[in-house]
C-alpha positions in Angstrom: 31.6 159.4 196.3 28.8 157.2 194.8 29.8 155.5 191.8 28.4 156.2 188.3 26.5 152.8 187.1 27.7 151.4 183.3 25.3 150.7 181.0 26.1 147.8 178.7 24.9 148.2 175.1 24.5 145.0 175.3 22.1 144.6 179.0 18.9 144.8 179.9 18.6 148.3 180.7 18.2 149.3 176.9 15.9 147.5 174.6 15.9 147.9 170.4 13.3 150.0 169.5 11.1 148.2 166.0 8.7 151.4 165.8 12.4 153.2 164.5 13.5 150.1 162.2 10.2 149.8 160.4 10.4 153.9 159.6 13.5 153.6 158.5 12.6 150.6 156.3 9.9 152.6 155.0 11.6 155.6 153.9 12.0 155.1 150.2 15.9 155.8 148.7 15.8 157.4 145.2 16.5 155.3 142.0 19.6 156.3 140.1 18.7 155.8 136.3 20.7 153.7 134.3 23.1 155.7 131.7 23.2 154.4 127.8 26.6 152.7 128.4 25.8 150.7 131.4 23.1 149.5 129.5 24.6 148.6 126.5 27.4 146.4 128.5 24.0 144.4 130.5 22.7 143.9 127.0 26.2 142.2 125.9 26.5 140.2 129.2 22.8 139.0 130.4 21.3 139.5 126.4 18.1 141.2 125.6 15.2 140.4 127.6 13.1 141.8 125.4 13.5 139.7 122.1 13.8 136.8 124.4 10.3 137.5 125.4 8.6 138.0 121.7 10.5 134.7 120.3 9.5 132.1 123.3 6.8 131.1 121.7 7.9 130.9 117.8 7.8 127.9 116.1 10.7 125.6 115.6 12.7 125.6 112.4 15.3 123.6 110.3 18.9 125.2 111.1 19.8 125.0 107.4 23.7 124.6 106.7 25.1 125.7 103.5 28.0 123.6 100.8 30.7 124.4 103.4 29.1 122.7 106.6 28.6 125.7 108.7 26.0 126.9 110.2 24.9 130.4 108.6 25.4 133.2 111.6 21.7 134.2 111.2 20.4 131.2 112.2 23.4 130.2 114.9 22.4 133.5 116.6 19.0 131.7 116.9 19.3 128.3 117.7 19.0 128.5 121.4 15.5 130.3 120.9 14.1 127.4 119.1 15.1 124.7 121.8 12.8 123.6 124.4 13.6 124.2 128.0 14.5 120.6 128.4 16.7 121.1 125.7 18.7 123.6 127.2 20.9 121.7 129.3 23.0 118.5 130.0 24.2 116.7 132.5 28.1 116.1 132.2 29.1 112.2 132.8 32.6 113.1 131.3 32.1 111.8 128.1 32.8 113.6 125.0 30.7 114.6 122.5 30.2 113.0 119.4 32.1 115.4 117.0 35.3 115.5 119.6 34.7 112.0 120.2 34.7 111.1 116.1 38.4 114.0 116.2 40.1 112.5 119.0 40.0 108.8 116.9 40.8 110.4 113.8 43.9 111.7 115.8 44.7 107.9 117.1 44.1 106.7 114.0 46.5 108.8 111.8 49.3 108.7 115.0 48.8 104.8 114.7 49.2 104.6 110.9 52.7 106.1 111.0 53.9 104.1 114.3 52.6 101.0 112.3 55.5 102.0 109.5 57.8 100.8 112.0 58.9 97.3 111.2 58.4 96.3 115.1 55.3 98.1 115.9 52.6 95.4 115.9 49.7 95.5 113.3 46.9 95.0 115.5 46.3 97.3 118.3 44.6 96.0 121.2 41.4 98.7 122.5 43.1 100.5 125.5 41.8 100.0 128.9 41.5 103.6 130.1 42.3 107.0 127.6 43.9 110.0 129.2 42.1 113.2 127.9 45.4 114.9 128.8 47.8 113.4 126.4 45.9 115.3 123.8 47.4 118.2 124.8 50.7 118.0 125.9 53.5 118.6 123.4 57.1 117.3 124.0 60.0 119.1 122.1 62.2 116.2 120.6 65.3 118.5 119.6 65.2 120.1 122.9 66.4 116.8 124.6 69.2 115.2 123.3 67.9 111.5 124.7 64.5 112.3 122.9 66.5 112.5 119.2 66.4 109.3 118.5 62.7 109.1 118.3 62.4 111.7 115.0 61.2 110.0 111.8 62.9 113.2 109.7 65.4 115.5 110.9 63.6 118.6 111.1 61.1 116.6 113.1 60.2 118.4 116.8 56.5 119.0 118.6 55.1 115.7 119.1 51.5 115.4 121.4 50.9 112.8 124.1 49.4 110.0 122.3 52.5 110.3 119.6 55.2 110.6 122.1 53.8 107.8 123.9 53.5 105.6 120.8 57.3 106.6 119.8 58.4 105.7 123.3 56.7 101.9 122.9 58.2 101.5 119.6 61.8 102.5 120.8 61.0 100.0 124.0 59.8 96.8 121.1 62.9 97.7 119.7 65.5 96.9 122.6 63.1 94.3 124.4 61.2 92.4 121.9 58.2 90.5 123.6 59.3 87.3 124.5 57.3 84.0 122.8 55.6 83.5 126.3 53.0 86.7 125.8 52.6 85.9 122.0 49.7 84.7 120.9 50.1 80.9 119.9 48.8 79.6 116.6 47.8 76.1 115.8 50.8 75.6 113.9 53.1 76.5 116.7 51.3 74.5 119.2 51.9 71.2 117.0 55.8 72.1 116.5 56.3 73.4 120.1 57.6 70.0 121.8 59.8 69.3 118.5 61.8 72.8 118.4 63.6 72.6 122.0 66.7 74.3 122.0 69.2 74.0 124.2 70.9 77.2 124.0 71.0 79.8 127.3 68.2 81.5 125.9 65.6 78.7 126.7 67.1 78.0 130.3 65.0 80.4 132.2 63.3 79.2 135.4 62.2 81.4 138.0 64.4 80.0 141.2 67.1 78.0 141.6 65.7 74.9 142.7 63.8 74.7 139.0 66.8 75.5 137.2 68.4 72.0 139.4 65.0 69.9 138.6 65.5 70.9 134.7 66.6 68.6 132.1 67.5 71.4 129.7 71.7 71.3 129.4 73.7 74.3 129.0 76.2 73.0 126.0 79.2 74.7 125.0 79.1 76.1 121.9 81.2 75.8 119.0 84.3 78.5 117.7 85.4 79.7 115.3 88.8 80.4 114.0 90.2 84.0 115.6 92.5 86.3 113.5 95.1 88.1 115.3 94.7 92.3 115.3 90.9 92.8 116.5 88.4 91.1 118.5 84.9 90.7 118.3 83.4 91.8 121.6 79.9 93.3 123.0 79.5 94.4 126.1 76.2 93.6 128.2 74.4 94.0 131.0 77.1 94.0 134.4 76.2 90.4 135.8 75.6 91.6 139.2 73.8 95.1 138.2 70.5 93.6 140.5 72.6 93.1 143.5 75.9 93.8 143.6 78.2 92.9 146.2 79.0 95.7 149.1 82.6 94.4 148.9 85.2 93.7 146.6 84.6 91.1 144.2 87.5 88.2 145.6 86.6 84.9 143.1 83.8 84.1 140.7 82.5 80.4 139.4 80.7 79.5 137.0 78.2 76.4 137.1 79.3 73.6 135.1 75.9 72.8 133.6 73.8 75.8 133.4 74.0 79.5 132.9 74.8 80.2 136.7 77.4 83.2 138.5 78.6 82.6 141.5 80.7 85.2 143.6 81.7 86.2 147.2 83.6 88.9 148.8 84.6 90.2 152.0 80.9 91.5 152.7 80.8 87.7 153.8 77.4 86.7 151.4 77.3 84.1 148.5 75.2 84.9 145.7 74.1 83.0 142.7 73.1 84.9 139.7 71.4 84.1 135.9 73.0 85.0 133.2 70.9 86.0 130.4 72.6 89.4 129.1 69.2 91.3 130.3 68.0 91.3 133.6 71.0 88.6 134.9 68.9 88.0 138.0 69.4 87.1 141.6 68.7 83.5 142.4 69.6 83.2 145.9 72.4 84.4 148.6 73.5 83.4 151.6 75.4 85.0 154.5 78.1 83.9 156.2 78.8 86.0 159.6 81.6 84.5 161.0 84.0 84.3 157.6 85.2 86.6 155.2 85.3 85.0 152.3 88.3 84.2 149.9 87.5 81.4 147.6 83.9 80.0 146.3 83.3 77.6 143.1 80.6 74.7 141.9 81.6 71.3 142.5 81.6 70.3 139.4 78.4 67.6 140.1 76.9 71.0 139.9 74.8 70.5 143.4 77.1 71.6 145.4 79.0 75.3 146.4 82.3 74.8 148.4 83.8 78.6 149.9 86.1 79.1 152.5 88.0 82.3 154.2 90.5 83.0 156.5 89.6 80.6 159.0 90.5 76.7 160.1 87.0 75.4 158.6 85.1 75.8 155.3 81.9 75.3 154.0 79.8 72.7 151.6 76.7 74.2 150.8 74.1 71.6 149.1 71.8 73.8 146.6 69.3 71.3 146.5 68.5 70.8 150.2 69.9 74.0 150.9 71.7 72.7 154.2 75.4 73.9 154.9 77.9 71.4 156.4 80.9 73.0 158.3 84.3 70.8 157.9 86.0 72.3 160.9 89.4 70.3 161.0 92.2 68.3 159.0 92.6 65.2 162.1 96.4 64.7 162.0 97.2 68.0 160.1 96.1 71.0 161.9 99.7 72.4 162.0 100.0 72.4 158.3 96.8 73.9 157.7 96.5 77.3 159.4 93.9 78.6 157.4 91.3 77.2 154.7 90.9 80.6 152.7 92.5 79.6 149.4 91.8 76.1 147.4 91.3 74.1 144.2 89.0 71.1 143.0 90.0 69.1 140.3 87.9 68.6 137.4 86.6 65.5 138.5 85.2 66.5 141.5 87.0 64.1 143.4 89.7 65.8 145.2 90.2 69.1 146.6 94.1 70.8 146.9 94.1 73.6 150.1 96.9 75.8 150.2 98.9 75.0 153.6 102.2 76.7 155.0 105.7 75.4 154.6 105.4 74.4 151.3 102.3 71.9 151.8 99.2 71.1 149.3 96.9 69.0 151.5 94.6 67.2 149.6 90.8 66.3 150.4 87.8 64.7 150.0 85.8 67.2 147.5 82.3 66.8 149.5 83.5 64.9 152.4 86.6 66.6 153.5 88.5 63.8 154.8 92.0 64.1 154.6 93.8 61.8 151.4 97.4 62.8 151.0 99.6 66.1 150.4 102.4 67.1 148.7 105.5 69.7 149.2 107.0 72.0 147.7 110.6 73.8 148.4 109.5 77.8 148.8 106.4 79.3 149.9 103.1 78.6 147.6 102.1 81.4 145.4 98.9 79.2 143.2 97.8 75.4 142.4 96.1 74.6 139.5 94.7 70.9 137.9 95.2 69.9 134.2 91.7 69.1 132.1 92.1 65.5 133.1 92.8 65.8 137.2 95.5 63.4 136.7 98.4 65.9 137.6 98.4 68.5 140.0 100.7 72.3 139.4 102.2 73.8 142.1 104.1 77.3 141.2 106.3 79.0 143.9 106.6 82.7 145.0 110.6 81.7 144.2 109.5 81.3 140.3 109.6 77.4 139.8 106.8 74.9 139.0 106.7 71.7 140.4 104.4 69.1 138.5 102.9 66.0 140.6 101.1 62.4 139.6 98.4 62.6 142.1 97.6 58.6 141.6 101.3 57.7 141.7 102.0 60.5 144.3 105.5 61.5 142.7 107.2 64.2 141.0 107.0 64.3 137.2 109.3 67.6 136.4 110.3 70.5 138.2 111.5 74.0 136.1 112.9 77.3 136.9 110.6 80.1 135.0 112.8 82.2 132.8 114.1 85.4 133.7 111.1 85.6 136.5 112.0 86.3 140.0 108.2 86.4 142.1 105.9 85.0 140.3 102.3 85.1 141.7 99.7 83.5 139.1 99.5 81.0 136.4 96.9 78.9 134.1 96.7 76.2 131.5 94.5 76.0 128.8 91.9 72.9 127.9 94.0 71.4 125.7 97.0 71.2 128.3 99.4 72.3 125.3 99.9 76.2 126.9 100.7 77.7 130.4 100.8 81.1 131.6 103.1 82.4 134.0 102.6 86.0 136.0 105.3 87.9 137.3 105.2 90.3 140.3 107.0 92.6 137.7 104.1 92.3 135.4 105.5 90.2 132.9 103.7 87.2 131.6 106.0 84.2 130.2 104.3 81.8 128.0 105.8 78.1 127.9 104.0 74.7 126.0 103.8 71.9 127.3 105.6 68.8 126.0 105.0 65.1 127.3 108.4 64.3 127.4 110.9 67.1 127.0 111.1 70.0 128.9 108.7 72.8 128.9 109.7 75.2 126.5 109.2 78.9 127.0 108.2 80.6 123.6 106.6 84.0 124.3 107.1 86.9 127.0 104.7 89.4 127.2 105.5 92.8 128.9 102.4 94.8 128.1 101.1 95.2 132.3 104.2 97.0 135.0 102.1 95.9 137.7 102.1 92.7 139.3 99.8 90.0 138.0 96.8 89.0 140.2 94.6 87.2 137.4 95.5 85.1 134.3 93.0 83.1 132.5 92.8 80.9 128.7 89.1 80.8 127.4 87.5 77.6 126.8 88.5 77.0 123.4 92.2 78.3 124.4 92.1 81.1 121.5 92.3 84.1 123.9 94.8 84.9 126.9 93.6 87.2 129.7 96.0 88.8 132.2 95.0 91.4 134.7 96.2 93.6 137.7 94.5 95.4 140.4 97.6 97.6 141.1 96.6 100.0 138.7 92.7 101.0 137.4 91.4 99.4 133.9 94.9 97.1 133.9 94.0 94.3 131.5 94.9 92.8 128.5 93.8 90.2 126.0 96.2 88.0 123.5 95.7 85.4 120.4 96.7 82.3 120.8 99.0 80.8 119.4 100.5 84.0 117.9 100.5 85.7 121.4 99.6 89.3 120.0 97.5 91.9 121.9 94.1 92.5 120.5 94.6 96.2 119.3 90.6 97.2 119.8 89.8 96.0 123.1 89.7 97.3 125.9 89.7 100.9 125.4 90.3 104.0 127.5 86.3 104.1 128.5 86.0 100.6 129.1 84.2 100.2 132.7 87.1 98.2 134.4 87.9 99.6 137.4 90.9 97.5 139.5 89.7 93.9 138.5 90.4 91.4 140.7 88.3 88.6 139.3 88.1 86.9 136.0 86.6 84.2 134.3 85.5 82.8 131.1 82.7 80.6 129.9 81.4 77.8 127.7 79.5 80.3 125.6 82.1 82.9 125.2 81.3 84.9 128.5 83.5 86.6 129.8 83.1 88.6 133.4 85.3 90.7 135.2 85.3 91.9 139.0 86.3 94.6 140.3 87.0 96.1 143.7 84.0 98.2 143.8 81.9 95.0 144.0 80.7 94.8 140.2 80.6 92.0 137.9 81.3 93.4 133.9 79.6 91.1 131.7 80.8 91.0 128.0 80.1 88.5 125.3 83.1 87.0 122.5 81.4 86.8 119.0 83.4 84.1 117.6 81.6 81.6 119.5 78.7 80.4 116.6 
């Protein structure tokens, strides 16, 4: 069978026939007339051609505005026909016209007449930089937020735009972080009195590293107390010392620098860090890691230049802040045996000597920066904490088996030995400045209190049984008017007492203080007073008695 040839409507074999398109382009389709309506609604949308066409070419006139400053609707209607064609448009730059232009500062003017009634918002507005047409016209509910409340004038107060809400929120900022004296502008009278007014308060000291902080000449003085009452204390809280960068490890010991303003702490996460203490920001000065130790015990020599820490290993380190080298004293030559670890030691406030913790009963003692082995001294029991007195002439030695043993480190001999009353494990203890009052922790919790005579025997006069957990910190503050002790056995265990009447302070802390299980404390020259924790923070709160 032949087969049937397809055609494709798109070949060759058919072509498109024009003679049929031009007939069909010629046939004429009938006009549908326009009814009254449709009309009418091209009239309203497009206007009126023909009263455009009979007023092109009328004269211009005045637009005359009557005694309220509108524009009659008469002559409104006509404006547009009495503009030229070059008239007729504009070219948008983004600017606003004159009349929303002259509004809008009305607007900024009136919102910075009542932000200048604050008493911190500044006088004399500086011309802004860039203007966000947008703030116009948000609103912000202030009663719908319960943070926003704070920044109402009037009770009843709510709807505020952009530019207000933004000049509320810079006025609540001024309030809380007054510009420092650095972006003030300086006057002539300040710049003749600025050399003359140098204070030496913790305020001024506030370099930008470490190393300028070490070059300075500015001291960091202790200030002066006054006399605390029993009952209540006097307390603020500030920003957590650490906040920045805080450790990724239990807090295990702080220090603080014996000149200047200066946190040190380490932990198990094996790092050193140096912080500022300003109440603010508290800033990070510097770190350093140490891989191969988990740390146990850091503190300032007290020449200030120097950072000794040591873990649970046979070596510890000296770590010069100026030079920034670390020395690594490995060994105790002729005492290895009595020294099985380095994690847990003492320097006496001289900075000469430095007591290490040994086993059997042993207190080797060292060269502070050296490390070369001086002498050592025993004890009967196993070594629970070692402490100096103000002067570094005698050395404290407490026993787990609750006894204190009291040594002449230039004579090298025993001054007096005690049982502690009614204690059987006792685990910390502390003296304050004034070598007058010691502190004795109990594994029980119970804190005995004995004063120090320099002849008789050491006479215990209070017991305090406020903590049922076993004592891990104890600490006198620098003037010796306030007794911390602490536990980490149970969360937010710590307590504060007045000296000499050895009475808890009733108001502090409370049930929301931010304690945690503190295993660090420490006090300052100022009246700091910081407090580790296990979750690797650093509370930071302030005494008021100090003037």
């Amino acid at each position: 069978m032949a087969k049937k040839t397809r055609t494709s409507s798109k070949g060759g074999d058919k072509f498109l026939d024009f003679s049929t398109v031009k007939e069909k382009r010629e046939k004429k389709q009938p006009e549908s007339r326009k009814d009254a309506e449709e009309l009418r609604l091209e009239e309203a949308i497009f206007g009126n051609l023909d009263e455009f066409k009979e007023n092109l070419g009328a004269e211009d006139e005045e637009v005359q505005i009557d005694e309220g400053g509108k524009v009659s609707e008469q002559e409104e209607n006509g404006d547009v026909a009495l503009l030229d064609d070059s008239e007729l448009f504009m070219m948008d730059v983004g600017e606003p016209s004159k009349i929303d232009s002259e509004d809008a500062a009305t607007r900024d003017v009136d919102m910075l007449s009542n932000a200048s009634e604050d008493e911190d918002f500044e006088e004399e507005q500086e011309e802004a930089v860039w203007h966000d047409s947008d703030d116009e016209r948000v609103e912000v509910s202030l009663l719908d937020n319960a943070r926003l409340r704070k920044l109402r004038r009037y009770e009843d107060e709510n709807m505020l735009n952009g530019v207000q809400y933004s000049a509320r929120l810079r006025v609540q900022f001024e309030r809380i972080y007054p510009k420092p004296k650095w972006a003030l502008k300086k006057t002539d009278d300040d710049g003749e009195n600025s050399d003359e007014e140098v204070s030496l308060s913790e305020a001024s000291v506030l370099p930008s590293s470490l190393r300028e902080i070490l070059q300075s000449s500015v001291s960091y003085a202790a200030k002066k107390t006054s006399v605390l009452q029993p009952g209540q204390i006097d307390i603020k809280r500030l920003k957590d010392a650490n906040f920045q960068s805080p450790s990724h490890s239990g807090i295990r010991c702080m220090s603080l620098h014996p000149i200047y303003p200066l946190l040190l702490t380490c932990g198990f996460d094996r790092t050193l860090r140096i912080y500022q203490l300003d109440g603010r920001t508290n800033p990070l000065l510097t770190s350093m890691h140490l891989r191969s130790s988990d740390l146990q015990t850091a503190a300032f020599h007290p020449d200030g230049k120097h950072v000794i820490a040591g873990g649970r290993r046979r070596y510890f380190y000296i770590w010069d802040l100026e030079t920034s080298k670390v020395q690594k004293v490995s060994r105790i030559y002729g005492h290895q045996d009595l020294q099985p670890s380095m994690e847990r030691f003492h320097l006496d406030p001289s900075g000469k000597f430095m007591a290490l913790e040994g086993k059997n009963g042993y207190v080797n003692m060292l060269d502070a920066l050296t490390g070369q082995f001086v002498t050592n001294f025993k004890i009967e029991g196993t070594i629970s904490d070692v402490l100096f007195d103000s002067n570094g002439a005698n050395l404290f030695v407490l026993s787990y088996e609750a006894e204190v043993w009291q040594f002449d480190i230039k004579a090298k001999t025993i001054v007096r030995r005690w049982h502690v009353q009614d204690a059987v494990a006792t685990t910390r203890f502390s003296l304050d400045s004034k070598n007058r009052y010691m502190a004795i922790g109990s594994k029980s919790g119970i804190v005995n209190v004995y004063e120090l005579a320099r002849n008789d025997a050491p006479k215990a006069i209070a017991t305090l049984d406020n903590i049922t957990f076993s004592i891990n910190s104890l600490a006198f503050s620098t003037d010796g008017q306030v007794l911390l002790a602490a536990s980490r056995g149970k969360k937010d265990t710590l307590r504060l007492y007045h000296v000499p009447s050895f009475t808890t302070f009733r108001n502090w802390p409370t049930s929301v203080t931010p304690l945690g299980r503190v295993t660090a404390v420490i006090f300052g020259k100022g009246g700091e007073l910081c407090v580790g924790n296990e979750a690797g923070r650093v509370g930071f709160w302030k005494l008021a008695h100090y003037l």
